[in-house]
C-alpha positions as CSV (number, residue, x, y, z in Angstrom):
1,X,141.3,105.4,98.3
2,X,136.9,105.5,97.8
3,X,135.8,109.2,97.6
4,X,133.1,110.6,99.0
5,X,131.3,113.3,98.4
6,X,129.1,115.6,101.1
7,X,126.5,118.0,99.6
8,X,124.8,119.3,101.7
9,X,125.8,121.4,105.1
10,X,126.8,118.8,107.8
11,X,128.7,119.1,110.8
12,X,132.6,119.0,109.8
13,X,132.3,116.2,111.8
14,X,131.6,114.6,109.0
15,X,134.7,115.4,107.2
16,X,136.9,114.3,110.1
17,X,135.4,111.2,110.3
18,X,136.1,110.0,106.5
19,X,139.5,111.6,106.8
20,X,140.2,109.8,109.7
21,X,139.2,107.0,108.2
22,X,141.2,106.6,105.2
23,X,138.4,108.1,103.0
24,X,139.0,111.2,100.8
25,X,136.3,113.9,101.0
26,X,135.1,117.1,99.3
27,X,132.3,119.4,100.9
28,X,130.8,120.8,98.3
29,X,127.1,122.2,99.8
30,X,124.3,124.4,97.6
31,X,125.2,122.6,94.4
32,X,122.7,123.0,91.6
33,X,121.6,119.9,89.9
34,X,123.2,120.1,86.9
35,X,126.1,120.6,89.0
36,X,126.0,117.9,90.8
37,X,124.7,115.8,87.9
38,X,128.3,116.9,85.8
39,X,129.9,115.8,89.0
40,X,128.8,113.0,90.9
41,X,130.5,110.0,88.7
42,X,133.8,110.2,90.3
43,X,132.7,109.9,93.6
44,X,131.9,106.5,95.6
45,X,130.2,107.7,98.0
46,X,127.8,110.5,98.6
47,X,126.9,111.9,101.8
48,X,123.2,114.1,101.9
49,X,120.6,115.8,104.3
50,X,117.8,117.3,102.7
51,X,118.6,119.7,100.2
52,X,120.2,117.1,97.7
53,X,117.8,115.8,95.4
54,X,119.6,112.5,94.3
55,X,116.8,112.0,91.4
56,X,117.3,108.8,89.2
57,X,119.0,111.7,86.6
58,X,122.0,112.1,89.1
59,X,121.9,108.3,89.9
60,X,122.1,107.3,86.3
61,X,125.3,109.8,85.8
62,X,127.0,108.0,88.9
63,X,128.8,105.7,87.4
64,X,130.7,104.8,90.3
65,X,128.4,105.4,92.9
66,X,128.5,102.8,95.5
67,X,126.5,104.2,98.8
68,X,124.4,107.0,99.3
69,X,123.4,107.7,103.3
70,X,121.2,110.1,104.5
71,X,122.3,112.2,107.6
72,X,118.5,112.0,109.1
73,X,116.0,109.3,108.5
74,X,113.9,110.7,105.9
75,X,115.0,109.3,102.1
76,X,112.0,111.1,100.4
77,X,114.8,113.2,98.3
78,X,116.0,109.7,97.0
79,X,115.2,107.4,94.2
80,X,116.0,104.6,96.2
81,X,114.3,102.3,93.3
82,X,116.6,103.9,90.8
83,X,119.6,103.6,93.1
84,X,118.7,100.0,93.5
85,X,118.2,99.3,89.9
86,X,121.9,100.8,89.5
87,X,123.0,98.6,92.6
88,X,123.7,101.7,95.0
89,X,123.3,101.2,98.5
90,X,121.1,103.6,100.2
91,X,121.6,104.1,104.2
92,X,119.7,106.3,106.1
93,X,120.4,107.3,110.4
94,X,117.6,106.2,111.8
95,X,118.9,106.7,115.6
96,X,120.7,110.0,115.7
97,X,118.1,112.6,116.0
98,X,115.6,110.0,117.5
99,X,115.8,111.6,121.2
100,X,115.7,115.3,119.5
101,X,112.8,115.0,117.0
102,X,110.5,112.7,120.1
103,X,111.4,116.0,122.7
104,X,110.7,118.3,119.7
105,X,107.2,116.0,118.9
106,X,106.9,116.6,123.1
107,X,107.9,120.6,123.3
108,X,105.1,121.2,120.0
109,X,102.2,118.9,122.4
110,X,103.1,121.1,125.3
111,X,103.0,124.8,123.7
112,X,99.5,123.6,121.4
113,X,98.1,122.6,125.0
114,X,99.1,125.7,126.9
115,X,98.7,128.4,123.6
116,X,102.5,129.4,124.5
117,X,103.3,130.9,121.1
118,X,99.9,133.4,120.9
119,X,100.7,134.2,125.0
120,X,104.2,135.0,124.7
121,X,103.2,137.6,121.4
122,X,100.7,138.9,123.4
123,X,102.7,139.5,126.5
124,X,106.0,141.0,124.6
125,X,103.5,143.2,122.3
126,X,102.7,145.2,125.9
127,X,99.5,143.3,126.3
128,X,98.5,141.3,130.0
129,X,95.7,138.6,128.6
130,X,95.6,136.3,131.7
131,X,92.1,135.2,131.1
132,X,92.2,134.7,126.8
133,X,94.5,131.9,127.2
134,X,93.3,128.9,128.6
135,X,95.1,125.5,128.5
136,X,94.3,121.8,128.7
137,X,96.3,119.8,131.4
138,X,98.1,116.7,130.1
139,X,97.8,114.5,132.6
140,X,95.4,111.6,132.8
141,X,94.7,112.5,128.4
142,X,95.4,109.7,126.0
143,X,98.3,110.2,123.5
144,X,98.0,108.6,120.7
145,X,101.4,107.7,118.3
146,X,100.8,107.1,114.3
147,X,104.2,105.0,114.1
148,X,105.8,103.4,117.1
149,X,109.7,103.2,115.9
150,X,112.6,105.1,117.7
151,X,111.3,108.3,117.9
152,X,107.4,107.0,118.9
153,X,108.7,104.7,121.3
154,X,110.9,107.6,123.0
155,X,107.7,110.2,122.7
156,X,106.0,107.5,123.8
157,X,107.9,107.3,127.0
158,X,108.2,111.1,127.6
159,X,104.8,111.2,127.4
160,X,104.1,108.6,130.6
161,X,106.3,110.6,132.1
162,X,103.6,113.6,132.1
163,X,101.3,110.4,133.2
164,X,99.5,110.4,130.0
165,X,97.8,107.4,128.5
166,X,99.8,105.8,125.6
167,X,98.2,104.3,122.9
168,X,99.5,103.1,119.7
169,X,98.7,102.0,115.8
170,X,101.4,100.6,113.9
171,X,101.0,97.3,111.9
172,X,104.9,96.8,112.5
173,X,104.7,96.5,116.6
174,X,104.9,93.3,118.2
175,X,102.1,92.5,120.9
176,X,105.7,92.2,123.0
177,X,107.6,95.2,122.4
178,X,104.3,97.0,122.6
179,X,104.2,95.7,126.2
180,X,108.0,96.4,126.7
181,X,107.1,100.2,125.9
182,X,103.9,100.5,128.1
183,X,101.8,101.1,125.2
184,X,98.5,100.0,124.1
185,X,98.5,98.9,120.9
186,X,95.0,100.1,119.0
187,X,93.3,100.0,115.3
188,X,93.4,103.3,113.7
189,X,89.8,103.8,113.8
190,X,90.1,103.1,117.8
191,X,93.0,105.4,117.9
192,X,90.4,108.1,116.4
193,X,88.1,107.6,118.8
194,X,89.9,107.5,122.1
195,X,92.7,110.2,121.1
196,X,93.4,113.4,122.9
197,X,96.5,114.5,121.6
198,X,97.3,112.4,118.1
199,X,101.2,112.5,117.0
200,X,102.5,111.2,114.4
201,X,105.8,109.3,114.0
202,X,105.9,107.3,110.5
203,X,107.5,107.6,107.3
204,X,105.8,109.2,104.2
205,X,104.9,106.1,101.9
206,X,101.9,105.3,99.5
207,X,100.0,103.6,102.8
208,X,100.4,106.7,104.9
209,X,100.0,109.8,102.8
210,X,96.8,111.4,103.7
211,X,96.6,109.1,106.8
212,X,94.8,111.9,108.6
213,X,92.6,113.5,106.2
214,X,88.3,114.2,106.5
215,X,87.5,111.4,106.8
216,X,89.9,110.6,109.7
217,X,88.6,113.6,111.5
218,X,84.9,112.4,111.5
219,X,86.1,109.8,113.4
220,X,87.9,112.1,116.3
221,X,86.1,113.2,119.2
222,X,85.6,116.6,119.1
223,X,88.4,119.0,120.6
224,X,91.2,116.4,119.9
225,X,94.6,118.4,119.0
226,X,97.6,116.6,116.4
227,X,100.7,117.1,116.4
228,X,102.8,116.2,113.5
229,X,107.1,116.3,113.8
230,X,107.3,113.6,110.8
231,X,106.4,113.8,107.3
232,X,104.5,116.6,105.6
233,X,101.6,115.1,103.2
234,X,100.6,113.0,106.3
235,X,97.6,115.3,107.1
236,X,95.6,116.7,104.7
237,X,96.1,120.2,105.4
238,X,93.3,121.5,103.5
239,X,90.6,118.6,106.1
240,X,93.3,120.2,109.2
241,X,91.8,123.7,108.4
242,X,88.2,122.7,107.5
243,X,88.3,120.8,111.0
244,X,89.7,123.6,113.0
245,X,87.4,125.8,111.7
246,X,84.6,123.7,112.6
247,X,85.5,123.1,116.0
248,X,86.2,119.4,115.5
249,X,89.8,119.8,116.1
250,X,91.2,122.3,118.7
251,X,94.5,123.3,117.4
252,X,97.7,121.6,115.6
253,X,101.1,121.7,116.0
254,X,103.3,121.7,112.8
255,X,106.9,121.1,111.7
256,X,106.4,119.6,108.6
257,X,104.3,120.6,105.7
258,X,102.9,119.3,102.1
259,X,105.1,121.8,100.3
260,X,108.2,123.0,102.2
261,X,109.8,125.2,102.3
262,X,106.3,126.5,103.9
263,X,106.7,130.3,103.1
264,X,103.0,130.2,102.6
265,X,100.2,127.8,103.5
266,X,96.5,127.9,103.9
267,X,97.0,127.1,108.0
268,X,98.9,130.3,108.8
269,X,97.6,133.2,110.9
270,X,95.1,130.7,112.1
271,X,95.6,130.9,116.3
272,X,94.9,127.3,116.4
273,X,98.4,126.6,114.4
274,X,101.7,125.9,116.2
275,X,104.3,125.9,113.3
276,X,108.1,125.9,113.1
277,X,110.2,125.4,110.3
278,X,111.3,121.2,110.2
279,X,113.2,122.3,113.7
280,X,112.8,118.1,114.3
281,X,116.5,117.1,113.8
282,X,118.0,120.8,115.2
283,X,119.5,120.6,117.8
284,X,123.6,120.6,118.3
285,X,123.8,117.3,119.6
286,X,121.3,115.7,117.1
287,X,123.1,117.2,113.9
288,X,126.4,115.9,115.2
289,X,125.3,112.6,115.8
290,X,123.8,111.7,112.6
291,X,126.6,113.7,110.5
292,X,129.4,111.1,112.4
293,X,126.9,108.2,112.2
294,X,126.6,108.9,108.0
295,X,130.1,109.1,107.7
296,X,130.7,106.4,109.9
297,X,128.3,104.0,107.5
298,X,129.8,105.4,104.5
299,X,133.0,104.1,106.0
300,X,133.0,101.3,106.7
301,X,131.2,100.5,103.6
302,X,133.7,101.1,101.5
303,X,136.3,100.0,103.3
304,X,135.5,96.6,104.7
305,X,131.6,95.7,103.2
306,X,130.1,96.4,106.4
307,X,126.2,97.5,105.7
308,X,124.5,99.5,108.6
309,X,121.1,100.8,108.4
310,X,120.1,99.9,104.6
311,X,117.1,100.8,102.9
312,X,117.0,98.5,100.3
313,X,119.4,95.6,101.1
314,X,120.4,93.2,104.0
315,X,122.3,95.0,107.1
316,X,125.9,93.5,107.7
317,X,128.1,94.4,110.6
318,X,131.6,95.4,110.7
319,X,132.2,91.8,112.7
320,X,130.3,89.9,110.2
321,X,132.0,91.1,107.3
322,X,135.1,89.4,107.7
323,X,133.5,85.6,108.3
324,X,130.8,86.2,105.4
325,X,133.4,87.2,102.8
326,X,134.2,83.3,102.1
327,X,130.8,82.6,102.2
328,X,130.1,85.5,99.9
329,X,132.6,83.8,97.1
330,X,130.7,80.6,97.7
331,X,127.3,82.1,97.2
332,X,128.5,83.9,93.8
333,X,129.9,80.6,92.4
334,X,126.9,79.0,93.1
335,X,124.4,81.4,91.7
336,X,126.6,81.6,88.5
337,X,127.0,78.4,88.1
338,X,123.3,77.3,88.1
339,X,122.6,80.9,86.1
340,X,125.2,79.6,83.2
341,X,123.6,76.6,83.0
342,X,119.9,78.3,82.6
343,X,118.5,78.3,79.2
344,X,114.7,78.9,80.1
345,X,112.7,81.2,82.5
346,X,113.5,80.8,85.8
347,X,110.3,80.2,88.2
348,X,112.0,79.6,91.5
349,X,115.3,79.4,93.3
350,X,115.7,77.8,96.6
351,X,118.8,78.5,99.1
352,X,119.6,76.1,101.9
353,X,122.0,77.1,104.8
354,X,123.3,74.0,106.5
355,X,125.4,74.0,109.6
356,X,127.6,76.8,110.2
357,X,125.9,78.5,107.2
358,X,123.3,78.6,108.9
359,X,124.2,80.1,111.9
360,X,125.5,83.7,109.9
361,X,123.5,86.4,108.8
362,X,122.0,84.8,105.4
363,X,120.3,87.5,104.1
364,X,123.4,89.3,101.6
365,X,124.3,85.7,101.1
366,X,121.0,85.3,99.5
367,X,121.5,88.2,97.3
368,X,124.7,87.3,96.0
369,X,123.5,84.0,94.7
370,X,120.7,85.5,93.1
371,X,123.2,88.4,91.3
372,X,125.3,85.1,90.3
373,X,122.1,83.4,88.9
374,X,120.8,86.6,87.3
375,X,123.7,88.0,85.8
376,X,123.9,85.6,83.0
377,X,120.9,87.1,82.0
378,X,121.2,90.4,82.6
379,X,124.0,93.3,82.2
380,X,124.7,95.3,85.4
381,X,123.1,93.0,88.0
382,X,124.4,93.1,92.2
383,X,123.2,92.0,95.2
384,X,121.7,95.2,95.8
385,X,119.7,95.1,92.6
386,X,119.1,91.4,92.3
387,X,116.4,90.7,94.7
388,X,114.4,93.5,93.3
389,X,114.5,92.1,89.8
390,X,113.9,88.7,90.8
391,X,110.6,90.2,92.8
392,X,110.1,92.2,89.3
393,X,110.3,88.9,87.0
394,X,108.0,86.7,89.6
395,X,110.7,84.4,90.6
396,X,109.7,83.3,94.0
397,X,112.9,83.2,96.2
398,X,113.2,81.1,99.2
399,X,115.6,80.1,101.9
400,X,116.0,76.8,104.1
401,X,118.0,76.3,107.4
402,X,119.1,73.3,108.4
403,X,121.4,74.6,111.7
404,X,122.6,70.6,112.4
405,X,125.2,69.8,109.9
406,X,125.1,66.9,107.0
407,X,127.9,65.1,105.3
408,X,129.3,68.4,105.5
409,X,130.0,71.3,108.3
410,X,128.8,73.8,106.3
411,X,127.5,73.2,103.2
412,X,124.7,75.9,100.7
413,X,122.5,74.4,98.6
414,X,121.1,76.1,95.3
415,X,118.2,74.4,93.8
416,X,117.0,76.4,90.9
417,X,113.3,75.4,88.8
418,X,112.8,76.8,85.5
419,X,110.4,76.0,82.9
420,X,111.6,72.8,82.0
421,X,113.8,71.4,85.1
422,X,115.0,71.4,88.5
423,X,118.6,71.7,88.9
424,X,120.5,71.9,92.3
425,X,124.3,72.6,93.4
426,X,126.5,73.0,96.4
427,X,129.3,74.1,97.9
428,X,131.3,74.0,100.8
429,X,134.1,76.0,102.1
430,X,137.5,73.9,102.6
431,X,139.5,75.3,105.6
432,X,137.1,77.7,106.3
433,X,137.8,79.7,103.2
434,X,138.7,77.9,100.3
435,X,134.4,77.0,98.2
436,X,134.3,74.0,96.8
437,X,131.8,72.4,94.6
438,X,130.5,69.1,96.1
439,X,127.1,68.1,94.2
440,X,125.6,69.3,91.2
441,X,122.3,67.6,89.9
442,X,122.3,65.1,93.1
443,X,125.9,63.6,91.9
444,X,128.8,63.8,93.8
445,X,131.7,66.0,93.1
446,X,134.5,67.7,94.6
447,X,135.6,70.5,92.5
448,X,137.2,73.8,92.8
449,X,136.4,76.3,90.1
450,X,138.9,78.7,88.0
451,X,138.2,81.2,85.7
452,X,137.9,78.7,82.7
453,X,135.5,75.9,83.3
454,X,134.0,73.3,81.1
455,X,130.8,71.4,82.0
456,X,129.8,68.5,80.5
457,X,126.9,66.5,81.2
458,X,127.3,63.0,79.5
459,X,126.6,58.9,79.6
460,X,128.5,57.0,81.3
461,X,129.9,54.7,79.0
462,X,133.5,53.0,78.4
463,X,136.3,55.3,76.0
464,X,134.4,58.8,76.6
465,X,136.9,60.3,79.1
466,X,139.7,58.7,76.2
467,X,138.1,60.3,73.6
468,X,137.6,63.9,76.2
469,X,140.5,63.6,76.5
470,X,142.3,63.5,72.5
471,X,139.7,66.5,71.9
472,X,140.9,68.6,74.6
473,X,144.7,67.8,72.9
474,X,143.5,68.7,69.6
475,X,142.6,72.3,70.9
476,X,145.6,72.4,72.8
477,X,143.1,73.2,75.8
478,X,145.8,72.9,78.9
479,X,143.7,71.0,82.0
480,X,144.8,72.6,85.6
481,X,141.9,70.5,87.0
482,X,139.7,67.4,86.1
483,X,136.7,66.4,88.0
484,X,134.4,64.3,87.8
485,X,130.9,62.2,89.1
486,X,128.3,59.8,88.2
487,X,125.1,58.9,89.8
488,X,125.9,55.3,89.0
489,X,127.5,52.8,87.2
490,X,126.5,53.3,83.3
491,X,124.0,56.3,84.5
492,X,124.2,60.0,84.1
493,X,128.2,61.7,84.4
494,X,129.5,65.2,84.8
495,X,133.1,66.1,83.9
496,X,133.6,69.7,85.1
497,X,137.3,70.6,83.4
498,X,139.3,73.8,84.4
499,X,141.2,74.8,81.6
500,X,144.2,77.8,81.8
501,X,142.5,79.9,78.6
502,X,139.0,80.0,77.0
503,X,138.1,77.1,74.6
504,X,136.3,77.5,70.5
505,X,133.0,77.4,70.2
506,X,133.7,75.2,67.3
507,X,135.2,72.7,70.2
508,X,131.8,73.1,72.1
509,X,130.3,72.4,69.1
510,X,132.1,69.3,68.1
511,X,131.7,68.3,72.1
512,X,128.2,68.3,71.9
513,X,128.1,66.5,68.4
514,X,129.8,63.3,70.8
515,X,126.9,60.5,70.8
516,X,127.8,60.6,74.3
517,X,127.3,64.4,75.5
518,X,124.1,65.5,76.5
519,X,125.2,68.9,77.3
520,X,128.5,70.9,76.9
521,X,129.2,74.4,77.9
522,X,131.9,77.0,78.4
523,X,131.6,78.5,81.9
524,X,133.5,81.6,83.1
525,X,133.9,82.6,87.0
């Protein structure tokens, strides 16, 4: 039974999900560090909001840490490049508290426009100040979204409801869905100029720290108010209070901040400041939702493969699970074969999808054949980990679909280029389930691998399989399976063997000493 661990406070939702589920679970929230570090490698799973740090220190004492997911969008308190490098999935819920955070981004717009904090003190402190506070109508200004995902698209169309102008920056939306939402999509520096009301909807990452900072704010017209429910370290908050105090900007609302928790910051007691304390993601419904949503991914992760809403590998569905699992097999076989038979740097490797290959979800497919090709090479390598450390070592990856099917219904193709030749292999699945090895080097073959393989690459020339065959008595090496293929009559030959227990290297050796053999190898799958 996978164990999971939740840290942080949740919703016992949470709890009743993985229980429910078949997935034991301890709720163990307010842990220090060290605590959690002395902790964390028994657990599969680990469940987190805010408050965990998962630091590459607790990632490198998880030893069996399969998934970490993130009740909330945010992963700023993970080292998802550490969890990668240990082959950790990292999931996020990008959808649950979409609706709250956008009404939340809406409610902060509204109170900055009508000064709704300062009036209600005023009014409850015994005071009637009617005439100190006056607003800004909505209507007819242009809002302007930094980011355009779930929660900017749903701000977004709040915001046309109040019959606001939308416009939009975000190198990630499509001229279409841009269309879909109503939205204008803009530059930045256009943004700037045309803006109103600026809010900002998009992760914290090296492109968008400091995305509105003094020099951002030259650009504004003057009296333009922002409004940011995302990410602290998005504005400068230092160029927020030099621009307020000019005049430049006319107020900002706040839920996030550089340094949080915000007990103090430069920006309070200025009149101009709408702050609450990340109130985003809090609402009932919203912290429910992503609580069962995490444990829901964490699920079925562990349970049946299923990957939903990934940060650093490819998404599979709970349907797609099940009909990629064969292919998955495939895919390893084939990366490890071609990575066994590697003895120089690798410069490219090339995946082709034919037929019904290429009609499923090919990205995790991908990865697996890279882990197969890789982990020759390397210790601790898994299709979470292996695209990264093929992107790390230069190895330009590629994939090819070929949707109408060749000799074969489906069929994947591996062709691998290394420093000093071009090797290709591929498989098939028999009965739908069942991979199968049916080329390797452009010579035909139909071979099913075990555990113990040998590989011999040889000319093809009268009395070698005779004289294969007297060695592989001599080592008492018992043959389950003998395969094998030539390009052509007195060309190039491959015998691949299966043989029930691991061969001496001395028999490689005395393989390869055969005037015959141009290559011999011991292969293990």
């Amino acid at each position: 039974m996978p164990k999971v661990l939740i840290s942080d406070k949740m919703s016992p939702r949470a709890a009743e999900v993985f229980k429910a589920r078949g997935v034991e679970v301890d709720v163990k929230p307010g842990m220090t560090p060290d605590e959690l570090k002395a902790c964390i490698g028994q657990y599969d799973g680990l469940a987190v909001r805010s408050a965990t740090k998962a630091t590459a220190e607790i990632i490198a004492a998880a030893d069996n840490l399969k998934v970490i997911g993130r009740a909330g969008i945010g992963v700023d308190n993970i080292d998802i490049k550490a969890a990668t490098a240990k082959g950790i999935v990292v999931m996020n819920t990008p959808f649950g508290n979409s609706i709250t955070t956008a009404e939340h981004a809406i409610s902060m717009m509204m109170a900055l426009a009508r000064q709704l904090p300062l009036a209600n003190a005023s009014t409850q402190a015994g005071k009637w100040e009617k005439s100190r506070f006056m607003g800004v109508e909505l209507m007819g200004k242009t809002f302007a979204l930094i980011g355009c995902g779930n929660i900017g698209a749903a701000a977004a169309d709040r915001a046309q409801g109040l019959k606001m102008k939308v416009i939009a920056y975000d190198p990630y939306l499509s001229p279409e869905r841009a269309k879909d939402l109503g939205v204008e999509k803009v530059e930045l520096d256009d943004l700037f100029a045309r803006a109103d009301f600026i809010s900002l909807h998009t992760p914290l990452t090296d492109a968008t720290r400091g995305i509105i900072n003094a020099e951002a704010f030259a650009k504004m017209k003057d009296g333009v108010r922002v409004i940011n429910c995302a990410r602290g370290g998005l504005v400068d908050e230092a160029a927020l209070k030099v621009a307020i105090e000019s005049g430049k900007v006319a107020g900002a609302a706040l839920d996030v901040f550089e340094v949080e928790p915000a007990k103090e910051n430069p920006l309070f007691g200025m009149e101009q400041i709408v702050a609450t304390p990340h109130l985003g993601a809090s609402t009932t419904e919203a912290q429910v939702n992503v609580a069962v949503q995490v444990a829901e991914q964490l699920s079925d992760y562990l349970l049946t493969g299923a990957v939903v809403n990934a940060l650093n590998m490819p998404s599979v569905s709970a349907e797609e699970a099940p009909k990629l699992r064969p292919y998955m097999k495939l895919a390893e076989q084939l990366g490890s074969f071609a990575g066994q038979l590697t003895q120089t740097g690798i410069k490219s490797v090339s995946i082709e999808y034919e037929g019904q290959a290429a009609e499923l979800n090919t990205k995790p497919l991908t990865a697996i054949v890279l882990q197969g090709v890789l982990s020759p090479q390397l210790e601790a390598v898994n299709m979470v980990s292996a695209p990264a450390i093929a992107k790390e070592r230069d190895i330009d990856v590629s994939e090819i679909k070929h949707e109408r099917p060749g000799a074969y219904q489906t069929l994947i193709k591996l062709t691998l280029t290394t420093e000093t030749q071009t090797r290709s292999v591929s498989g098939t699945l028999f009965n739908g389930q069942n991979p199968r090895l049916v080329e390797i080097k452009g010579i035909p073959i139909d071979a099913k691998l075990g555990t113990h393989m040998l590989y011999i690459t040889n000319k093809d020339e009268p009395g070698f399989i005779g004289k294969l065959g007297t060695a592989l008595g001599a080592e008492k090496a018992n043959i389950a399976t003998f395969n094998l293929g030539r390009a052509e009559a007195g060309g190039d030959a491959i015998a691949l063997i299966e043989v029930d227990s691991a061969v001496s290297d001395a028999f490689i050796e005395n393989l390869r000493a055969m005037p015959e053999v141009v290559q011999a190898l011991h292969l293990t799958f």
